[in-house]
C-alpha positions as CSV (number, residue, x, y, z in Angstrom):
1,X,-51.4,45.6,-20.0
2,X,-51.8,45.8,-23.4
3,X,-48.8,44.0,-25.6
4,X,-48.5,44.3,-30.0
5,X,-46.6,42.0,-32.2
6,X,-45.8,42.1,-35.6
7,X,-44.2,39.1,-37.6
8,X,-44.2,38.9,-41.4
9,X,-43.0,35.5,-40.7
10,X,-46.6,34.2,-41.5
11,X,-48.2,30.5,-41.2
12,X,-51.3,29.2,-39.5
13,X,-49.8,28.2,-36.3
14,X,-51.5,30.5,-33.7
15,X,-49.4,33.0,-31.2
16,X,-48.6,32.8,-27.6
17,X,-47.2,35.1,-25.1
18,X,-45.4,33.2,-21.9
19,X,-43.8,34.6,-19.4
20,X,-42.8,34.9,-15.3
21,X,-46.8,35.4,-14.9
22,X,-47.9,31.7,-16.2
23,X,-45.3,29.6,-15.7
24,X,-43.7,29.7,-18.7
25,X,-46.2,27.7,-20.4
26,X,-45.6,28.3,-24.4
27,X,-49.5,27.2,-25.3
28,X,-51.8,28.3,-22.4
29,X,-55.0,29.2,-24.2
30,X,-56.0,32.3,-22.6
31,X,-52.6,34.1,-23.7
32,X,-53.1,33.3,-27.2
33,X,-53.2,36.5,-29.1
34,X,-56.2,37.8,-31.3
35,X,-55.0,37.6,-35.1
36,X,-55.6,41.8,-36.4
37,X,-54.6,40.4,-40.0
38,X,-51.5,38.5,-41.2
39,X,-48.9,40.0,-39.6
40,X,-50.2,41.7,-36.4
41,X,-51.4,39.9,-32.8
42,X,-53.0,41.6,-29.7
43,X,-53.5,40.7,-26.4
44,X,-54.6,42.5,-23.5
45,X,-53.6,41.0,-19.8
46,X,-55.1,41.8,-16.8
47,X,-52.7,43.7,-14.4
48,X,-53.8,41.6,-11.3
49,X,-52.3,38.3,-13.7
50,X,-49.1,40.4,-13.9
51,X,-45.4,40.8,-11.8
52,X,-44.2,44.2,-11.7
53,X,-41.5,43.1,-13.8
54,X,-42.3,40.9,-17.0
55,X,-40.2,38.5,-17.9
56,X,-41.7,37.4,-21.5
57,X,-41.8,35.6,-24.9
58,X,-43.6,34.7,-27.8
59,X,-44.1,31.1,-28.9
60,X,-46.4,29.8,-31.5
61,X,-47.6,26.9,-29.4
62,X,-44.0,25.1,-28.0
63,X,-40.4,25.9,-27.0
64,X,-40.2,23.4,-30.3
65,X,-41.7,26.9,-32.3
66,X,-40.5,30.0,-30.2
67,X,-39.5,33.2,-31.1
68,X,-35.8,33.6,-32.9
69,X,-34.2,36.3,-35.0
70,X,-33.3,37.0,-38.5
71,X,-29.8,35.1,-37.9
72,X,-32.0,31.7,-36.1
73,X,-30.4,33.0,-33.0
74,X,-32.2,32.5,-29.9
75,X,-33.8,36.1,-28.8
76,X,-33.2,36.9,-25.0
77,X,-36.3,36.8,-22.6
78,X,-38.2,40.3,-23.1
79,X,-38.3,42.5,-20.1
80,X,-40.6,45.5,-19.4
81,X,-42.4,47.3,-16.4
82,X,-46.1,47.0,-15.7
83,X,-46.6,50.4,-15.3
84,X,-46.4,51.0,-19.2
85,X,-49.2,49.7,-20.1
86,X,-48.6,49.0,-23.4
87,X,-45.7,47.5,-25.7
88,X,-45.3,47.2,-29.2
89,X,-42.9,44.0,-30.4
90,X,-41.5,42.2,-33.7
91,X,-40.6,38.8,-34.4
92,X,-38.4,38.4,-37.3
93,X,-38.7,34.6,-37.5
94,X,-40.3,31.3,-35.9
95,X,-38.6,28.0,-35.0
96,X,-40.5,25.0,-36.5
97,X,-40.2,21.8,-35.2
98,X,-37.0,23.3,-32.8
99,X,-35.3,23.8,-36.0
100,X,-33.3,25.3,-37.9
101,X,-30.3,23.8,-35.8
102,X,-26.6,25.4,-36.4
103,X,-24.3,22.9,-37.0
104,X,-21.6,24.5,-34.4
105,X,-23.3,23.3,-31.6
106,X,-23.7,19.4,-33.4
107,X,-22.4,16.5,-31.3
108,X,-19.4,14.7,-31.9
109,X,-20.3,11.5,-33.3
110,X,-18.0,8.4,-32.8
111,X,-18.1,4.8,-33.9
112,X,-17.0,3.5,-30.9
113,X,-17.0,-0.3,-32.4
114,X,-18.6,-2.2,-35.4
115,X,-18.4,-5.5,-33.3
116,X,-18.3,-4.6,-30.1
117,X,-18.7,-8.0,-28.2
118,X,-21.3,-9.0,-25.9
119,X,-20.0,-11.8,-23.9
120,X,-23.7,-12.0,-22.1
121,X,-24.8,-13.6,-25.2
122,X,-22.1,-14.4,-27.0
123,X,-23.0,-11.5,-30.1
124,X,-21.3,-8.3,-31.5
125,X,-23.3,-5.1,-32.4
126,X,-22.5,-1.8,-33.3
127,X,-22.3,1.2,-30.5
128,X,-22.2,4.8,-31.1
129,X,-20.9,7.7,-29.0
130,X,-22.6,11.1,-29.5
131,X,-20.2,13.6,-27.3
132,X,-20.4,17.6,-26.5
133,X,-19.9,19.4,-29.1
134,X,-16.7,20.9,-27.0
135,X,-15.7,17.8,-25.7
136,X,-11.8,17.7,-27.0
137,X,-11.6,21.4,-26.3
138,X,-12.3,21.1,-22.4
139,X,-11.7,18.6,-19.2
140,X,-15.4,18.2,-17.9
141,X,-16.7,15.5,-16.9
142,X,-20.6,14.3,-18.2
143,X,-23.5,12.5,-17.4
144,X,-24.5,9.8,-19.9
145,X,-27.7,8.4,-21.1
146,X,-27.4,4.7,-22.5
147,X,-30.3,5.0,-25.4
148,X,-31.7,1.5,-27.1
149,X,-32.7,0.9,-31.0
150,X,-29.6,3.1,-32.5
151,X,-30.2,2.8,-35.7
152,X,-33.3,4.8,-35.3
153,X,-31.8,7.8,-33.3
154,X,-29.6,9.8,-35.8
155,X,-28.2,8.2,-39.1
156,X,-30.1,9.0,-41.7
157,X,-31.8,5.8,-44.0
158,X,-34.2,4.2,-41.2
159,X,-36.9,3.0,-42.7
160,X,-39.0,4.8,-40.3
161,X,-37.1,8.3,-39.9
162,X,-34.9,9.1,-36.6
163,X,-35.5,10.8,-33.6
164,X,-32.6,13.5,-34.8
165,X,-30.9,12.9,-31.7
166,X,-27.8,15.2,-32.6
167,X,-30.0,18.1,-34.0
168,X,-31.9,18.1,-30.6
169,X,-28.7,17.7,-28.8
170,X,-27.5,20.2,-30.8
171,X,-30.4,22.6,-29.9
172,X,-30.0,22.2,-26.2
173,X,-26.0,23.4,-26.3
174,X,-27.1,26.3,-28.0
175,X,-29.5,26.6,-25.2
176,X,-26.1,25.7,-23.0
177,X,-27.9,22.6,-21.6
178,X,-26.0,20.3,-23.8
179,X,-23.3,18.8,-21.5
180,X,-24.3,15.2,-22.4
181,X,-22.9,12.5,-23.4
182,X,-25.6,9.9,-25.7
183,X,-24.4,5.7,-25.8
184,X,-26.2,4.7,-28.7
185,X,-26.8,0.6,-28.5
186,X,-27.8,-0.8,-32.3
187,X,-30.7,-3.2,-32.2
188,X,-30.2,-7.0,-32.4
189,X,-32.5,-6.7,-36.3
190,X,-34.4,-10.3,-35.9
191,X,-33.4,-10.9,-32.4
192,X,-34.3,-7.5,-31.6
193,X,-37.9,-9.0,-29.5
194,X,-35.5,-11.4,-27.9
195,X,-33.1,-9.4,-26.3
196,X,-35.7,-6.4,-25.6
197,X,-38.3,-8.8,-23.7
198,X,-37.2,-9.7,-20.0
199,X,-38.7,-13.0,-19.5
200,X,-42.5,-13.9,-21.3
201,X,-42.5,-16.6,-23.0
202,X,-46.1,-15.4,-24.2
203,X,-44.2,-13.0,-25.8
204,X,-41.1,-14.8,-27.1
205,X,-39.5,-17.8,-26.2
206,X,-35.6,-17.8,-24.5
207,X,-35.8,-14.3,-24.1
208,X,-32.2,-13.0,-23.6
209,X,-33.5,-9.6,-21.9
210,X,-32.1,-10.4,-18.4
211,X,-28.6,-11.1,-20.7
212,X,-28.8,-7.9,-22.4
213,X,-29.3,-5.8,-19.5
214,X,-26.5,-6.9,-18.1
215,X,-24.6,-6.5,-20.9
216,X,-25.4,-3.1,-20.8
217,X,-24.7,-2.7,-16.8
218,X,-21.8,-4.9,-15.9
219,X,-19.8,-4.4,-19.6
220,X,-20.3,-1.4,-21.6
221,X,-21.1,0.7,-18.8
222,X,-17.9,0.3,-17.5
223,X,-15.9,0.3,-20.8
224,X,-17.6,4.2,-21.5
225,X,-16.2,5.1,-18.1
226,X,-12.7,3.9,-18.4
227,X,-12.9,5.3,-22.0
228,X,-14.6,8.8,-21.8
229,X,-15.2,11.8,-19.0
230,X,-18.0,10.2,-16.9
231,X,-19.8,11.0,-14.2
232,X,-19.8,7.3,-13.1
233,X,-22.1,7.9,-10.3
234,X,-26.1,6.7,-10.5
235,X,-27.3,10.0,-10.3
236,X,-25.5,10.9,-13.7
237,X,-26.7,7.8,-15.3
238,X,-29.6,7.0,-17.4
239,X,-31.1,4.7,-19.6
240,X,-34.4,4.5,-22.1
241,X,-35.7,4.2,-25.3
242,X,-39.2,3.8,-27.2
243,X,-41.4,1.0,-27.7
244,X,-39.6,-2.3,-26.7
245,X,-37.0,-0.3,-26.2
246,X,-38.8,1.3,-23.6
247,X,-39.6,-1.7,-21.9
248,X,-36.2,-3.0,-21.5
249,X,-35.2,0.1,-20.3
250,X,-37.7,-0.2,-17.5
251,X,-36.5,-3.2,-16.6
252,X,-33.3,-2.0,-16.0
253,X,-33.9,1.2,-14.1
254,X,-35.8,-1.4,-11.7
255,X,-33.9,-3.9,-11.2
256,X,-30.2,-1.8,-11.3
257,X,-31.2,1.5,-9.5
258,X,-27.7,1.2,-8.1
259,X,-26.5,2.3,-11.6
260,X,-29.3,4.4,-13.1
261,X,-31.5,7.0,-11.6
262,X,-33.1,8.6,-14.5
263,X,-35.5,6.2,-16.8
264,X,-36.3,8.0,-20.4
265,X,-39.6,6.3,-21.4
266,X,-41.1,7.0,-24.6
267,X,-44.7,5.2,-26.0
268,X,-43.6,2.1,-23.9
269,X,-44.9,-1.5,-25.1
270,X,-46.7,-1.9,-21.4
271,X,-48.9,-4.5,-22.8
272,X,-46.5,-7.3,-22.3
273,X,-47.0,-6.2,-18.9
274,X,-50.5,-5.6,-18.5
275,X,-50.3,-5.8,-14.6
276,X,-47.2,-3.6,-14.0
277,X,-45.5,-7.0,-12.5
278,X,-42.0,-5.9,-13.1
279,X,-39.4,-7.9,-11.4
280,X,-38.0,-5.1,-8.5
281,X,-36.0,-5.0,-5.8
282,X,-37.1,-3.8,-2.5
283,X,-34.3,-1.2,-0.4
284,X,-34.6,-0.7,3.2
285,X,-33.3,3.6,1.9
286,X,-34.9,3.3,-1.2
287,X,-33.0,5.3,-4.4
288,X,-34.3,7.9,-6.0
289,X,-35.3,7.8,-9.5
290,X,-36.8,10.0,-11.9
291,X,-39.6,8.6,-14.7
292,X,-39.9,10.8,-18.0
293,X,-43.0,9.2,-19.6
294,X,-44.7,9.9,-22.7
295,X,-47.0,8.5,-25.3
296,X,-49.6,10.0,-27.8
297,X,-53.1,9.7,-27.9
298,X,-53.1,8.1,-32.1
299,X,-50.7,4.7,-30.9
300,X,-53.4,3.1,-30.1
301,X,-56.6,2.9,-27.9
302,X,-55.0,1.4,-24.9
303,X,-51.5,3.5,-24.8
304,X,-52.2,6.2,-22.6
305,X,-54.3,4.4,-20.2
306,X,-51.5,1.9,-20.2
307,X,-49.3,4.6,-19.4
308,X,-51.5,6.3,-17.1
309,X,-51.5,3.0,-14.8
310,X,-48.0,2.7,-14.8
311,X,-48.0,6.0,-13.5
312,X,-50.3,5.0,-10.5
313,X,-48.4,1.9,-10.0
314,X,-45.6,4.7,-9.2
315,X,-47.1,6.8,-7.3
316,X,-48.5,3.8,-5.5
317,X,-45.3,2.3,-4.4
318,X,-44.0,5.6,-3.8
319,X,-46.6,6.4,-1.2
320,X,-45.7,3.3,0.5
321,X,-42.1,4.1,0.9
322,X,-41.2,1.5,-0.9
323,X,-39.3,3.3,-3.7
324,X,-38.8,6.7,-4.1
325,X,-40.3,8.0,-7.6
326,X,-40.1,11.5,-9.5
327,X,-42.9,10.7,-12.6
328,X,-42.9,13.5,-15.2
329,X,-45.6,12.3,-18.0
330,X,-46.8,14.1,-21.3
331,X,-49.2,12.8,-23.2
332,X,-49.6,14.1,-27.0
333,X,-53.1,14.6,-28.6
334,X,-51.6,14.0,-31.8
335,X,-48.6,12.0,-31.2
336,X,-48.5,8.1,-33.1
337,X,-45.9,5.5,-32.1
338,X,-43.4,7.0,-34.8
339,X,-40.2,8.3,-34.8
340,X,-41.1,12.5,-35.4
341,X,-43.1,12.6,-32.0
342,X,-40.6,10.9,-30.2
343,X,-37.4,13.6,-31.2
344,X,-40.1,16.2,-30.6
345,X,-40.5,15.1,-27.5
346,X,-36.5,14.5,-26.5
347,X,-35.4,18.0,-25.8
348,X,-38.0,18.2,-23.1
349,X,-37.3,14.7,-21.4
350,X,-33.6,14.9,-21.4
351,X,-33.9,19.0,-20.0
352,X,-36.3,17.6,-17.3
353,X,-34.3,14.3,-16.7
354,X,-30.8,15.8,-16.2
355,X,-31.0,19.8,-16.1
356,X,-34.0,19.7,-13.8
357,X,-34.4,23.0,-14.7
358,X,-37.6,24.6,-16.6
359,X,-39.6,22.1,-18.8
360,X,-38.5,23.8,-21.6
361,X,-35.6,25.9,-22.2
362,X,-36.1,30.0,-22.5
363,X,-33.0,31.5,-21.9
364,X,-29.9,31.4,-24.4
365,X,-26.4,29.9,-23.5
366,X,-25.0,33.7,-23.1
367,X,-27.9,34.6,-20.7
368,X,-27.1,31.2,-18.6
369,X,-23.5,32.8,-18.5
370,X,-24.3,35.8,-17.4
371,X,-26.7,35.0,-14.1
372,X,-23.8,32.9,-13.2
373,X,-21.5,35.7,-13.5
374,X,-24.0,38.2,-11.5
């Protein structure tokens, strides 16, 4: 079958068709279109690759740079018949970088303290709330994902940028798979090492990791649930974070998978634990846990095989029946342990993490309504 597009939205990012017939995959290289000139693509698709019924889009390499229409709206899935052979198509408009982001879906943000106390070690730090955008206007209830290193996941004047938590979160409501709700936990600034590192002394001496984690488990865990519309239960429950933040999060996903079940794990510092020794305790019915791990090829020589053993060390334990592990890992060719690759990469973990749905999203909130209603 043979299948046009025009798009005077022009740049130099190439075009891909995606569809019921691959997957879904936005950037599979043999359905990237031939270039006629600079607004018109081509492809021609076997029938035997095919459905009956296609179910497509356009993306110019990601769900991060799909398709959208002169209003930035999300364009439903295409739909057309085999038997046509041919299609002509238009694209008004390109996401970049999963923006533009419309500011009716944004999260409601909320100080929840300045000083909230941390009678683990005897400290006060600052703790946001990121809600639904909806959340007054309904009675749901939410999972929640306890996310490290605040200061570096939404305000603006990081010295290193911000993941742009509440743009992506804003991005996945539109897609209606926003019904999160994001704990925010501010660094410790010069302790920060301290309370991220469980116990190396290599690394840092009196580490207060062990402290912090409970902190996080035994007090502010249960202050969010008494204060806000949880689900309380582990399988609504996650923690994570990048770098050291990463680590610590590992931590507690092993040794609390009473309390969380989904681990968000972004360019982890697995070198203060070359041999994967984490401290973990073993369950005669072992919990089930999903692992969203990513890191990009630029951090570093020894990042992705880092990660890469990790992984194994999974897999290995999970073939024993010792633990029960769900590992998800994308590794970026391009990606460098900054801030930009890890709020590209956000949308994806938390869809996979919570939705467990496609790995990226391609239907709008309107079209999730209506297959519910049919």
């Amino acid at each position: 079958m043979e299948f046009f597009l025009k798009s005077e939205d022009n740049d130099d990012r190439a075009v891909f068709i995606t569809g019921n017939f691959n997957k879904w995959n936005p950037k599979e290289p043999k359905f990237e279109l031939e270039k006629l000139d600079d607004s018109n693509y081509y492809i021609n698709i076997p029938d035997e690759w095919l459905n009956d019924e296609i179910e497509f889009k356009f993306t110019k390499g990601g769900w991060e740079n799909v398709e959208i229409d002169e209003y930035d709206n999300i364009t439903p899935n295409r739909k057309v018949k085999k038997e046509i052979g041919k299609i002509q198509n238009h694209v008004e408009k390109w996401r970049l970088n999963w923006g533009p982001f419309k500011k009716e879906f944004f999260p409601t943000v909320e100080l929840i303290d300045e000083e909230f106390y941390i009678p683990q070690l005897d400290k006060t730090r600052k703790i946001w709330a990121l809600l639904p955008f909806d959340y007054y206007d309904s009675d749901k209830t939410y999972p929640v994902l306890y996310l490290q290193d605040a200061q570096n996941l939404f305000n603006e004047g990081s010295a290193y940028g911000n993941w742009e938590i509440d743009k992506k979160l804003a991005l996945l409501a539109e897609y209606g798979r926003g019904e999160l709700i994001v704990i925010a936990v501010e660094h410790g600034n010069d302790d920060r090492i301290k309370e991220y590192i469980f116990d190396n002394n290599a690394v840092t001496e009196n580490a207060e990791g062990k402290k912090y984690l409970r902190f996080i488990t035994d007090t502010l865990k249960p202050w969010v649930d008494q204060n806000y519309r949880t689900k309380k239960d582990r399988e609504n429950t996650g923690i994570g974070g990048s770098s050291l933040g990463a680590l610590i999060s590992i931590y507690g996903g092993f040794l609390y998978p009473e309390v969380y079940s989904k681990l968000l794990i972004f360019s982890p510092s697995l070198w203060v634990e070359p041999n994967n020794n984490f401290p973990m305790i073993s369950f005669s019915n072992p919990y089930k846990i999903k692992v969203y791990l990513y890191g990009g090829r630029k951090e570093g020589a020894k990042m992705v095989g880092r990660i890469k053993l990790f992984e194994k060390s999974l897999k290995k334990l999970n073939a024993q029946k010792l633990y029960d592990f769900e590992v998800r890992t994308n590794i970026s060719d391009n990606g460098t342990h900054q801030e930009f690759f890890w709020s590209q990469e956000f949308p994806r973990a938390v869809e996979w993490l919570y939705i467990d749905s496609l790995e990226s999203p391609v239907k709008s909130k309107n079209e999730l309504e209506n297959d519910i209603k049919n």
